[in-house]
N, C-alpha and C positions, 0 to 999 in steps of 0.2 A: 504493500500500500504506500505504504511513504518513496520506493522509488518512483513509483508513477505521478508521484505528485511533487518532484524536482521540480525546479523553478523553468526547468530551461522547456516543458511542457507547458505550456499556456493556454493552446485555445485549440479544441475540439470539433468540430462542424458537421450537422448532418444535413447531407442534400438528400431531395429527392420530389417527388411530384406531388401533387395534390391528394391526400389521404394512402400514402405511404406507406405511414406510423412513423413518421418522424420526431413528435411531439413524446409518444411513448418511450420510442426507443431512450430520448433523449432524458426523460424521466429515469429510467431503469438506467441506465448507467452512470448518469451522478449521482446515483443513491447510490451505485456498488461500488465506485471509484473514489465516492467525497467528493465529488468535481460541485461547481457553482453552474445554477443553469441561465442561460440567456434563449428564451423563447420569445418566435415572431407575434408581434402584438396584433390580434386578431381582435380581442375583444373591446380593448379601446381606437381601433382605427377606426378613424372619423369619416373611413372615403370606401369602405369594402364593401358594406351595403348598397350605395350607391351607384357602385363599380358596375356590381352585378346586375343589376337594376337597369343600368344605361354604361357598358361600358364605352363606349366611342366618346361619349362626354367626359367619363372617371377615369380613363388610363391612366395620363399622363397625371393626376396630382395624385393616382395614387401609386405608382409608381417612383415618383420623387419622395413619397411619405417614405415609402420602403426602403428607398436608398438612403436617405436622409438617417433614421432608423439605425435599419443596419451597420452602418458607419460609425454613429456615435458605437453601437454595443462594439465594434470590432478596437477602436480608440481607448475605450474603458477597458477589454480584455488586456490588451498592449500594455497598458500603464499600469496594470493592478496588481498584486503579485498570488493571485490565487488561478487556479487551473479551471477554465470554463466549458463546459460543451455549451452548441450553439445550436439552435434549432433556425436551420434554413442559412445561407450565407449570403454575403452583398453579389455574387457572381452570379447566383439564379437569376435576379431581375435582369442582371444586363445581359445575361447571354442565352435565359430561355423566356422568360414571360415579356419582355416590352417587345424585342423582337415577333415576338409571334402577335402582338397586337400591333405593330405596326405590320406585320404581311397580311394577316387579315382585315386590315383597314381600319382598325380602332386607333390608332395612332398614325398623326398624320409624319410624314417624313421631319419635318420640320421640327417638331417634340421632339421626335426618337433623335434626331441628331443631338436636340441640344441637351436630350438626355444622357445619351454615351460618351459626351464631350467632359460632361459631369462625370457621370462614372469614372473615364479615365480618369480624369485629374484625382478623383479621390484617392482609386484604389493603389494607385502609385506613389501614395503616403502612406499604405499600410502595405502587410505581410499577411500570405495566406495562410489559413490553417496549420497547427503542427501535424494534423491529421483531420483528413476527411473521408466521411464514413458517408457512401451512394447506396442509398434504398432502392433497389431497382425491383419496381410493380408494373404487370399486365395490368388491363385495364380492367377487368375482372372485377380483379384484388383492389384497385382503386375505387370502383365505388360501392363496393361493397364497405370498404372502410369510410367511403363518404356517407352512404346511409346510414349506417349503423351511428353515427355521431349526430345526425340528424339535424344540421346548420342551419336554417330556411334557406340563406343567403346563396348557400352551396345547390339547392335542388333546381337549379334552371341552369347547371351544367352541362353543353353537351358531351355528348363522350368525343365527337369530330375533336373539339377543345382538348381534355385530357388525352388524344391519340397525339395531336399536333405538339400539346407539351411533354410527350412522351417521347419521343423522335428528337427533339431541339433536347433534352436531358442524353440521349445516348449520344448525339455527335459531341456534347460537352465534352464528357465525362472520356469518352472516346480519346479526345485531343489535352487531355488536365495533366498538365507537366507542372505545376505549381509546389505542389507537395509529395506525401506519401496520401496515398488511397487506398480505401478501402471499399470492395463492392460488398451490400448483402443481396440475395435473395429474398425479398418479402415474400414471393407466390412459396416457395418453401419453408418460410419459417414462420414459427407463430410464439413471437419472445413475447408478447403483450399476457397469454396465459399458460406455456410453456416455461418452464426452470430448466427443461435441458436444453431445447432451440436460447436462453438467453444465456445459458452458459456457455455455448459452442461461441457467440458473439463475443462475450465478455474475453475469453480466452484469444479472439482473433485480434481484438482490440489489444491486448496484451501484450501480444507478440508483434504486433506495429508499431506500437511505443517503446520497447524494447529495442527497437531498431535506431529509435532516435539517437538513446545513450550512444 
């Protein structure tokens, strides 16, 4: 326990798509590691409702909420001296969700520029993950995990949508020379009420960090 939580392990990150289990996974392994958690603010965004609702009108402010967001929590991990996992990172917006609304026309070119102009210049003051953990879900697996949480906000999701951020997640993750990564299998594991699927995780996670020293 205390070597995994050496100082020079800071910051944790799990990507992955919309109803994953990202938010769990991220639960269950700061409870087993001691880690500090930073989870995406769903319940106080001012603009996700809205999004949903009309997104061609909500993308872009609420896409800058995210980056904005994200960025502070990445700034605070940086400077703090405790070990955080992260639910969701500042790279998904810019390289799977604004993108795909601006090719589906919900963002006009003009946003999405002066969004990614933003993004660079941030992410080029920070450092990516000491490790990042990809929840890789069919689509299946996705809403079934979206139902079952039962969001209202979420039920006017198509699945074209979750297929389109499904594709824009594997050419990422495909190309992510950033750090050390780690893929899971969601459609194969069920860590959320399984002890032996979260122990096979927690053990892979182990020996990733392990690599760090």
């Amino acid at each position: 326990m205390e070597e995994l939580n050496k100082p020079q392990v800071k910051h944790i990150a799990i990507a992955g798509n919309i109803g994953a289990g990202k938010t769990t996974l991220c639960e269950k392994l700061a409870k087993h590691f001691g880690w500090k958690t930073h989870f995406e603010s769903t319940d106080d965004n001012p603009y996700l409702a809205d999004f949903y609702h009309d997104m061609q009108r909500w993308s872009f402010n609420l896409q800058i909420y995210f980056l904005n967001n994200r960025y502070q929590q990445v700034l605070k991990i940086l400077q703090g001296t405790n070990t955080v996992i992260q639910d969701r990172t500042i790279y998904e917006d810019a390289y799977i969700f604004a993108p795909n609304l601006h090719d589906m026309g919900l963002m006009t070119s003009r946003d999405f520029e002066n969004y990614f102009s933003l993004f660079s210049t941030m992410s080029s003051q920070i450092q990516a993950p000491d490790l990042l953990i990809y929840l890789r879900a069919s689509i299946p697996t996705l809403v079934a995990h979206i139902q079952s949480r039962g969001r209202d906000y979420e039920g006017s999701m198509s699945l074209d949508y979750l297929k389109r951020l499904n594709e824009r997640y594997e050419k990422w993750i495909g190309s992510y020379r950033e750090g050390r990564l780690l893929v899971i299998n969601s459609d194969e594991v069920d860590f959320q009420s399984n002890a032996e699927d979260l122990g096979t995780i927690v053990n892979q996670v182990q020996a990733e960090l392990h690599g760090l020293f």
